[in-house]
MIZA-406120 format. One record per residue: residue number from 1; residue in one letter; chain; x negated, y, z negated of N, C-alpha, C, O in turn. Coordinates in steps of 0.05 Angstrom, whole numbers, plus 5000, padded with zeros to 4 digits. Layout:
<recs>
<seq:NUM type:A mol:A nu:X nv:Y nw:Z cau:X cav:Y caw:Z cu:X cv:Y cw:Z ou:X ov:Y ow:Z>
...
</recs>
This chain:
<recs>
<seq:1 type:X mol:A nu:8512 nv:5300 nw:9461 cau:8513 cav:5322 caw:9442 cu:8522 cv:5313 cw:9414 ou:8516 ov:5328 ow:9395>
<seq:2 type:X mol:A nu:8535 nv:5289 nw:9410 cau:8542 cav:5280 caw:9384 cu:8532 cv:5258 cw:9379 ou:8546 ov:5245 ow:9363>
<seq:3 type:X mol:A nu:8503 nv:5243 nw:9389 cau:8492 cav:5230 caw:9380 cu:8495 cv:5204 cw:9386 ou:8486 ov:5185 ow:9374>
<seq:4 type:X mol:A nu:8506 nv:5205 nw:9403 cau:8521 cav:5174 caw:9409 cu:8504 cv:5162 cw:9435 ou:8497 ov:5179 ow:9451>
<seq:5 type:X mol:A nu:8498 nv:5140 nw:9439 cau:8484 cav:5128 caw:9460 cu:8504 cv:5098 cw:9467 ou:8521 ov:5087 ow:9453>
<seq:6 type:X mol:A nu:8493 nv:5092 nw:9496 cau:8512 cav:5077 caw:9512 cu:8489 cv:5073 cw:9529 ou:8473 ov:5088 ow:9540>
<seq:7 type:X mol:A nu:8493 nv:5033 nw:9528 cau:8478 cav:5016 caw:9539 cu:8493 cv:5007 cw:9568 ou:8510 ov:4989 ow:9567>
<seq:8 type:X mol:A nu:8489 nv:5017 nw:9588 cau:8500 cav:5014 caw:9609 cu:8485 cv:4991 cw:9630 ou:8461 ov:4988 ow:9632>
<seq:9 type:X mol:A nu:8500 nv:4979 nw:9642 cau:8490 cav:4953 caw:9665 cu:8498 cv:4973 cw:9687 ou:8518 ov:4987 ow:9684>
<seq:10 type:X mol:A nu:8480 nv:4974 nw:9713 cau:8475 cav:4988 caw:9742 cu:8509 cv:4988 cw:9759 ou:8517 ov:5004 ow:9775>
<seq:11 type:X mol:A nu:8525 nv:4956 nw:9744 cau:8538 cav:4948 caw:9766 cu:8568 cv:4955 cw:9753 ou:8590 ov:4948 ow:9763>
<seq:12 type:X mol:A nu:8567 nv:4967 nw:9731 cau:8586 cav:4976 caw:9715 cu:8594 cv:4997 cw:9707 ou:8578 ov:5012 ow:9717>
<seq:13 type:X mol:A nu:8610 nv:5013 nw:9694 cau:8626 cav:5042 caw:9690 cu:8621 cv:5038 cw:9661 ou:8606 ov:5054 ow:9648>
<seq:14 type:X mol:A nu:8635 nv:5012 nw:9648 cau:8635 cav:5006 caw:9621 cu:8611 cv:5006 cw:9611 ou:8594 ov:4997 ow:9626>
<seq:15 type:X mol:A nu:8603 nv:5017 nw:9581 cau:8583 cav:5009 caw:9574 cu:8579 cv:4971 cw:9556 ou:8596 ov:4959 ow:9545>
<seq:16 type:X mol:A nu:8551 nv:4963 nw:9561 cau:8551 cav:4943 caw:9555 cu:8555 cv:4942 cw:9511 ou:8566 ov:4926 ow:9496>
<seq:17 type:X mol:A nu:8543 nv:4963 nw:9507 cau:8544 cav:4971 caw:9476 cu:8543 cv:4999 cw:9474 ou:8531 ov:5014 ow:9490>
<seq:18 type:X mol:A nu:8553 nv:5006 nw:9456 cau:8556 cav:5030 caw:9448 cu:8551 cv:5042 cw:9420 ou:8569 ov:5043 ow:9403>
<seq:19 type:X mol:A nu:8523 nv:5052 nw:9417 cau:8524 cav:5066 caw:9382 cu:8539 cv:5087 cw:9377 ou:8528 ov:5106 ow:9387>
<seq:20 type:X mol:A nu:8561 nv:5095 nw:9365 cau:8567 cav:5123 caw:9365 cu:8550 cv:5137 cw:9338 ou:8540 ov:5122 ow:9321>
<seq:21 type:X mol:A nu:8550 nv:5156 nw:9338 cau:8539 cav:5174 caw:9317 cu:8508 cv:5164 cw:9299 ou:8501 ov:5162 ow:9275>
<seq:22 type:X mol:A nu:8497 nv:5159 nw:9324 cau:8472 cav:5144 caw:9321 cu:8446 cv:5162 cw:9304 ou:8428 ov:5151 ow:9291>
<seq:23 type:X mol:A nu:8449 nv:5179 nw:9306 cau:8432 cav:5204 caw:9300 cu:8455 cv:5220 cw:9274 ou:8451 ov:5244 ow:9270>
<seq:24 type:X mol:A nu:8468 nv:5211 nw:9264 cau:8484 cav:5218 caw:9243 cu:8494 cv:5248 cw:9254 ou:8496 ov:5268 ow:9241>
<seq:25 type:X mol:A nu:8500 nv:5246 nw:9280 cau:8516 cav:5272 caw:9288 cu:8494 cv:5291 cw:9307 ou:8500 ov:5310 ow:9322>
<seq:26 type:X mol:A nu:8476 nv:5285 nw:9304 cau:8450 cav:5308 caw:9313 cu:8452 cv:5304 cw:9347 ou:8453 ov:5282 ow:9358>
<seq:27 type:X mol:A nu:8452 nv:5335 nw:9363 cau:8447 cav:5322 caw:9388 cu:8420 cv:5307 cw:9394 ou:8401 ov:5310 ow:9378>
<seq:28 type:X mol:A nu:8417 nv:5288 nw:9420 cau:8395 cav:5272 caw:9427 cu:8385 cv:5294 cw:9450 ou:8394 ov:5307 ow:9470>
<seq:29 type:X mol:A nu:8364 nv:5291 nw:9437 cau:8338 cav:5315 caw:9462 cu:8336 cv:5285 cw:9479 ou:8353 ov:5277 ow:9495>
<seq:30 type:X mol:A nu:8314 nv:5271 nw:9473 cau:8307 cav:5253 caw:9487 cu:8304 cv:5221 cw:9481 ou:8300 ov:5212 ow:9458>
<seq:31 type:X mol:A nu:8310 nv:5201 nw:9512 cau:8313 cav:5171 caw:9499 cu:8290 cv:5167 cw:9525 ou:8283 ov:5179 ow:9545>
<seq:32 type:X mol:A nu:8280 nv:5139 nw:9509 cau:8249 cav:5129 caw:9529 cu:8248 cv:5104 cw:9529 ou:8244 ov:5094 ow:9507>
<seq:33 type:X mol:A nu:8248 nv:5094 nw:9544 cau:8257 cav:5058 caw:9535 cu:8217 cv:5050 cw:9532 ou:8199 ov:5062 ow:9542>
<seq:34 type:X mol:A nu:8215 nv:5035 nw:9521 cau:8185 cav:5032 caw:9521 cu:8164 cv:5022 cw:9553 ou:8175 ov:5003 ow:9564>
<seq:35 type:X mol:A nu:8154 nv:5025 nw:9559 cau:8147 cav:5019 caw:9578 cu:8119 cv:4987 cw:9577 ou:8107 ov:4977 ow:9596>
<seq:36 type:X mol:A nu:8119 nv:4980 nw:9553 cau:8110 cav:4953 caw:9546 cu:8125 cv:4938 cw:9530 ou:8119 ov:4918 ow:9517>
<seq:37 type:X mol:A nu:8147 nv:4951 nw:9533 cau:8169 cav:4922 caw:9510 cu:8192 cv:4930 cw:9514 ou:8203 ov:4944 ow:9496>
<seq:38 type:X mol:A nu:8208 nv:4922 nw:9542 cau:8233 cav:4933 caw:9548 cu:8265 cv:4926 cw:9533 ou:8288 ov:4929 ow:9541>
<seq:39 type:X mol:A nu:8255 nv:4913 nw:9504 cau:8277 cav:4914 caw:9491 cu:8279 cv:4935 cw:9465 ou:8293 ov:4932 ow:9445>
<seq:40 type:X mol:A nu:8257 nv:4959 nw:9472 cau:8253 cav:4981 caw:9454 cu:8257 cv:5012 cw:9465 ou:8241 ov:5021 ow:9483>
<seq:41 type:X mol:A nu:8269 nv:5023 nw:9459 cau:8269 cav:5046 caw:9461 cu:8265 cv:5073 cw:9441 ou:8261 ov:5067 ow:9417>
<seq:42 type:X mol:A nu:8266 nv:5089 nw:9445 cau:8264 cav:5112 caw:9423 cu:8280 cv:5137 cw:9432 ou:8284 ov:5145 ow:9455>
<seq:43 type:X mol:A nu:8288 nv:5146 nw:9409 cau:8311 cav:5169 caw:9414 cu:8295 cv:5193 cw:9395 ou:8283 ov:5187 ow:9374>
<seq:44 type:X mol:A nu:8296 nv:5222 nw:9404 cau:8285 cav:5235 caw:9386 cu:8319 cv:5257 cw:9386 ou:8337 ov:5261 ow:9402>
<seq:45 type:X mol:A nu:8316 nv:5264 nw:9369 cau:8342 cav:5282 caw:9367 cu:8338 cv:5312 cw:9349 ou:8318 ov:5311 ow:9335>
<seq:46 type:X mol:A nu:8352 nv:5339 nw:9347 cau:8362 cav:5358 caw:9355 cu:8338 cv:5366 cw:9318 ou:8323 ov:5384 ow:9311>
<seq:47 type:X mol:A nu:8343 nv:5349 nw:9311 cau:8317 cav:5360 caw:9280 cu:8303 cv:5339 cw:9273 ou:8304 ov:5326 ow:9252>
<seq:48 type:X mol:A nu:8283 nv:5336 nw:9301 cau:8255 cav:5327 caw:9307 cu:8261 cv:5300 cw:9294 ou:8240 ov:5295 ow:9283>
<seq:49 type:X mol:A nu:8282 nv:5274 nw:9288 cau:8277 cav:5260 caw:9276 cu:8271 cv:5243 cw:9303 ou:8283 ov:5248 ow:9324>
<seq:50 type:X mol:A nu:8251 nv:5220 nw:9301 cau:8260 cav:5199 caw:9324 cu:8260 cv:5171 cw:9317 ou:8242 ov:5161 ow:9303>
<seq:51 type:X mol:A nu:8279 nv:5159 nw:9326 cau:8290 cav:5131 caw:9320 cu:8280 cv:5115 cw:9335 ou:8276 ov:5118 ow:9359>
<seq:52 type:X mol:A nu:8274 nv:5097 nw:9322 cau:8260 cav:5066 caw:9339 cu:8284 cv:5050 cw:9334 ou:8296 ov:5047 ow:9312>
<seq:53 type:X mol:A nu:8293 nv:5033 nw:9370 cau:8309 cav:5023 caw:9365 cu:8290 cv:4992 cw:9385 ou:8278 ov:4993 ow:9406>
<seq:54 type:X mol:A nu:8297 nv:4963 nw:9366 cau:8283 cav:4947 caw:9374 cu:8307 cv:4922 cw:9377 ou:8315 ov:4909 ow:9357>
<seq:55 type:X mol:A nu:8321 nv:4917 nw:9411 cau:8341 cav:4911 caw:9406 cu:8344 cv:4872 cw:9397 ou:8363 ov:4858 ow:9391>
<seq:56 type:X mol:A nu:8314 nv:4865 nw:9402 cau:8308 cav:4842 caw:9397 cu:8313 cv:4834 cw:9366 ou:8314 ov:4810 ow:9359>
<seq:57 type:X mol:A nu:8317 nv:4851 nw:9350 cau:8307 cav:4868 caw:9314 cu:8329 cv:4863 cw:9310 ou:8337 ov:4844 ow:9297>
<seq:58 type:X mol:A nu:8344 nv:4881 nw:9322 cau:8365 cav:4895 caw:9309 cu:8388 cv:4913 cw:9334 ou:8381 ov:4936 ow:9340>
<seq:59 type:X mol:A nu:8412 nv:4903 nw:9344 cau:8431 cav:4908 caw:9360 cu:8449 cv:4927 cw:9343 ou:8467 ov:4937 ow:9357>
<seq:60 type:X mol:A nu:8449 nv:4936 nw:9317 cau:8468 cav:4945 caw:9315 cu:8451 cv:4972 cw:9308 ou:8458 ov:4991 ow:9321>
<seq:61 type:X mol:A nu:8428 nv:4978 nw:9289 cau:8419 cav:4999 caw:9277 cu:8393 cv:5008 cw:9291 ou:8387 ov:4992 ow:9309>
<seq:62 type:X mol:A nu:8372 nv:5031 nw:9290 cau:8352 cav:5030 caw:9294 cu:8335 cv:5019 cw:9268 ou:8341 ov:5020 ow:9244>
<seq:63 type:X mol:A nu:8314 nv:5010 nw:9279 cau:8293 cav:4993 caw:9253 cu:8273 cv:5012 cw:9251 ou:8249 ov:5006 ow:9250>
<seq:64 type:X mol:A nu:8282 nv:5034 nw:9250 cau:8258 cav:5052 caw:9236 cu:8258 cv:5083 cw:9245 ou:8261 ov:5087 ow:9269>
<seq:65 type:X mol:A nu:8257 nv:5096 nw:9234 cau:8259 cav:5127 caw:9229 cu:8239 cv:5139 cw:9225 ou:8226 ov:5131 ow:9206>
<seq:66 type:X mol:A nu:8226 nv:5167 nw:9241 cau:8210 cav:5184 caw:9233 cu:8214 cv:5207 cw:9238 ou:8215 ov:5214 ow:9261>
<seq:67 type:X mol:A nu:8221 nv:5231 nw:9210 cau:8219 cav:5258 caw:9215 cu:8189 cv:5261 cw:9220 ou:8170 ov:5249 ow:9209>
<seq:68 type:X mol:A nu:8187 nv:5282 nw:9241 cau:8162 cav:5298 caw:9242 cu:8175 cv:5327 cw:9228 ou:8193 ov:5344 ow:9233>
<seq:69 type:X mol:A nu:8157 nv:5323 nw:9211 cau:8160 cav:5357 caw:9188 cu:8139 cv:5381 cw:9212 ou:8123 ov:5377 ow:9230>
<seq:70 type:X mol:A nu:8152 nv:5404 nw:9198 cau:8130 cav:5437 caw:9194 cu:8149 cv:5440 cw:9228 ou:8167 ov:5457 ow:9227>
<seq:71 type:X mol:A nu:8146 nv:5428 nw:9252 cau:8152 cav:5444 caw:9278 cu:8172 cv:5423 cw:9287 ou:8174 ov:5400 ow:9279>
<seq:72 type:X mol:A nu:8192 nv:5442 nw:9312 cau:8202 cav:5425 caw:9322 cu:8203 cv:5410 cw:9339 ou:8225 ov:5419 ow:9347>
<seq:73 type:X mol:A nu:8199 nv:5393 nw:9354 cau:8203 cav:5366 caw:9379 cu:8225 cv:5386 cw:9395 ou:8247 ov:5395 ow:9388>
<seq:74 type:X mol:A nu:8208 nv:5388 nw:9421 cau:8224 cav:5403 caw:9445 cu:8234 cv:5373 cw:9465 ou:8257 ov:5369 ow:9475>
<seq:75 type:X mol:A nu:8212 nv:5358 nw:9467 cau:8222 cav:5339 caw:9480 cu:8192 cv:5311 cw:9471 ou:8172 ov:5315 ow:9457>
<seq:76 type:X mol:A nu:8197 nv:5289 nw:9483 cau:8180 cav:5262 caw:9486 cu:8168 cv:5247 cw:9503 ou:8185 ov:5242 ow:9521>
<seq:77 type:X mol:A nu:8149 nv:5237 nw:9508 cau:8142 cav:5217 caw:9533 cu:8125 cv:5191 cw:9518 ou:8109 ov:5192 ow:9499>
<seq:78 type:X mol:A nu:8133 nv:5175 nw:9527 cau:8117 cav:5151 caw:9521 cu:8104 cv:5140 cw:9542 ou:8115 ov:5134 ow:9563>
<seq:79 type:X mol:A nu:8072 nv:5139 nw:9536 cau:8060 cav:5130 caw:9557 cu:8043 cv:5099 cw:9547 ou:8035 ov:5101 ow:9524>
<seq:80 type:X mol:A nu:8038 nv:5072 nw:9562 cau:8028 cav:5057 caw:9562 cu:8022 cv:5045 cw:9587 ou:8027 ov:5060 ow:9606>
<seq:81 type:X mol:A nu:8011 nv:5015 nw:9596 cau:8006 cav:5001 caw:9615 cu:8018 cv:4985 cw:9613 ou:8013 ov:4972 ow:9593>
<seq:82 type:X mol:A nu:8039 nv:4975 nw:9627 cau:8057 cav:4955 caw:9620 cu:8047 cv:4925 cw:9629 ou:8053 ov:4903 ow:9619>
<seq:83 type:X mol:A nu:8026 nv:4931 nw:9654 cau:8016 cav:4904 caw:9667 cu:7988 cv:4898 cw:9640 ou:7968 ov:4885 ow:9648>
<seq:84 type:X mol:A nu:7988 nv:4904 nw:9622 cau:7965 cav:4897 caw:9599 cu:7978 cv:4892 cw:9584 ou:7997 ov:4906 ow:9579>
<seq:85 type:X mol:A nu:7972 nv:4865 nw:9568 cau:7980 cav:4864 caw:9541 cu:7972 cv:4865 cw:9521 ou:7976 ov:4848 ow:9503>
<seq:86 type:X mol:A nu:7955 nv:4886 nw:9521 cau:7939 cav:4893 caw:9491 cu:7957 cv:4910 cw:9473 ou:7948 ov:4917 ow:9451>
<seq:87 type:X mol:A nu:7987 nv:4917 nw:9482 cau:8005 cav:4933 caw:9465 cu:7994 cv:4963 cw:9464 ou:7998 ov:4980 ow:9446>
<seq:88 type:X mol:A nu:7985 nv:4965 nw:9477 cau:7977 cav:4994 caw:9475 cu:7999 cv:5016 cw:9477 ou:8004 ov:5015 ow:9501>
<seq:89 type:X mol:A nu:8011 nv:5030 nw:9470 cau:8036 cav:5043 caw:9470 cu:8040 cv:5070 cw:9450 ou:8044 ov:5071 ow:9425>
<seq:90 type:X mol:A nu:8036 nv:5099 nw:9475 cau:8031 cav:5119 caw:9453 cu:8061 cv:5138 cw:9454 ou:8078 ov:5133 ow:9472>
<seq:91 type:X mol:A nu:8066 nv:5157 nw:9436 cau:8087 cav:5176 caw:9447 cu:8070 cv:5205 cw:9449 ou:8051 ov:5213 ow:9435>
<seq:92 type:X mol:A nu:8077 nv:5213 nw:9461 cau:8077 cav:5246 caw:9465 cu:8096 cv:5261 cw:9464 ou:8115 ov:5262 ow:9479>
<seq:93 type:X mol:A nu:8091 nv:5283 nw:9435 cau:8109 cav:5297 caw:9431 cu:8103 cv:5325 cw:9439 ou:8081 ov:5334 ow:9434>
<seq:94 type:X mol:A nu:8120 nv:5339 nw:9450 cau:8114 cav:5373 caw:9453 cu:8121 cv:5382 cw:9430 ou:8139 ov:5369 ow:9419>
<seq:95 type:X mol:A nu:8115 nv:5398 nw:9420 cau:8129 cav:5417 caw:9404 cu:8128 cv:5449 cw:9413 ou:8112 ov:5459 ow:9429>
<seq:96 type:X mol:A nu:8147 nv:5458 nw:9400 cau:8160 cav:5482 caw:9401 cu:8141 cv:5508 cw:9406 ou:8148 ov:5528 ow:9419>
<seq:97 type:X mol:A nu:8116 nv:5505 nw:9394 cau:8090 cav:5521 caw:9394 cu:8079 cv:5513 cw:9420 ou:8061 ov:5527 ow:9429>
<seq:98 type:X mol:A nu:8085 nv:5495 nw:9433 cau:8062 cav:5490 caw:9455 cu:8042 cv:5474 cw:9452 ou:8025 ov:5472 ow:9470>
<seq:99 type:X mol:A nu:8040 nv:5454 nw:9423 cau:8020 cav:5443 caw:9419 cu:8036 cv:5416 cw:9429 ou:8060 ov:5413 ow:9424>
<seq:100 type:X mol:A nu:8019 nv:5393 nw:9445 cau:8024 cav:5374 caw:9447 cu:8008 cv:5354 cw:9426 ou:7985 ov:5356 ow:9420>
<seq:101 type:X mol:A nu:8026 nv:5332 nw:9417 cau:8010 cav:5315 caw:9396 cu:8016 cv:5283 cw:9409 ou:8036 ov:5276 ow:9422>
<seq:102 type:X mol:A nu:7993 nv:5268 nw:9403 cau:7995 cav:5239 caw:9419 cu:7992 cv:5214 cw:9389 ou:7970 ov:5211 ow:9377>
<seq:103 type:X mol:A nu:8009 nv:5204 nw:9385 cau:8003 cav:5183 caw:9362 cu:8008 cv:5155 cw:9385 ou:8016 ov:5151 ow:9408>
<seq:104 type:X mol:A nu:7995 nv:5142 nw:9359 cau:7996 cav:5108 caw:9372 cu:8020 cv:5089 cw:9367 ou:8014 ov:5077 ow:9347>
<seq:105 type:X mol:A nu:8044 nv:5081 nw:9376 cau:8055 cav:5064 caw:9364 cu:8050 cv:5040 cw:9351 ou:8030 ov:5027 ow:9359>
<seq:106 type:X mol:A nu:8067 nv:5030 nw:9330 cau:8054 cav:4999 caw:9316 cu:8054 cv:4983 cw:9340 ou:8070 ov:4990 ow:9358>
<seq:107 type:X mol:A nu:8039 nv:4963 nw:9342 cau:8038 cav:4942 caw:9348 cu:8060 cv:4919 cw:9359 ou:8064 ov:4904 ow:9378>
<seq:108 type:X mol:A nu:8073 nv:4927 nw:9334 cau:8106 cav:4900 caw:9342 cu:8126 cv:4911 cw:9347 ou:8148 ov:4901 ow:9344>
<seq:109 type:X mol:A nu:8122 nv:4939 nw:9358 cau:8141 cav:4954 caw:9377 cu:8133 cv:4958 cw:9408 ou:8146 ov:4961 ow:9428>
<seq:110 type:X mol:A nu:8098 nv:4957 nw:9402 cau:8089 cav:4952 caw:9437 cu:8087 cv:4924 cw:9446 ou:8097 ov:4920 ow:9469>
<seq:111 type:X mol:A nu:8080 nv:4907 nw:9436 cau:8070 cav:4889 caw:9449 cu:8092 cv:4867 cw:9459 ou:8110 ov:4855 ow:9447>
<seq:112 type:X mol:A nu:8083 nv:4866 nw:9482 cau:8106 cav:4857 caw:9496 cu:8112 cv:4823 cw:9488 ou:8131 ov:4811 ow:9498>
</recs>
């Protein structure tokens, strides 16, 4: 609810890292780890912004930011083929109307 995310190992309580106030305070609707480049994830949070975090990039910040303007992000899915490596890697966003929208991610965030 305050934006904070925590990198946890299966065999542990502790987290391995911890962003606090990652989303500058906003709660997090939804996190998706990529499913063709498992050192990427994405966070969308509470006013539609969503964060690319690429931990190969960058361990301490996300490397890249996108408000979606006009509606709001109810929730996210990222779909790709992980056994291909053509980087193919889309998100799906719901929005608030009911309209679902599908964009393509870059490239050097899919490809494994």
């Amino acid at each position: 609810s305050d934006g904070s995310i925590r990198l946890h190992q299966m065999t542990s309580e502790y987290p391995l890292m911890q962003w606090n106030d990652s989303t500058n305070g906003q709660p997090i609707i939804a996190l998706q780890w990529a499913v063709t480049r498992p050192a990427v994830f994405f966070v969308l949070d509470a006013s539609s912004n969503i964060y690319i975090w690429d931990l190969l990039e960058n361990d301490l910040l996300p490397v890249a930011k996108q408000t979606i303007p006009s509606q709001n992000i109810v929730t996210m899915a990222l779909l790709g083929e992980p056994e291909k490596t053509n980087g193919l890697l889309g998100i799906v966003l719901a929005k608030e109307s009911g309209q679902i929208d599908i964009q393509c991610v870059k490239k050097k965030w899919a490809l494994p």
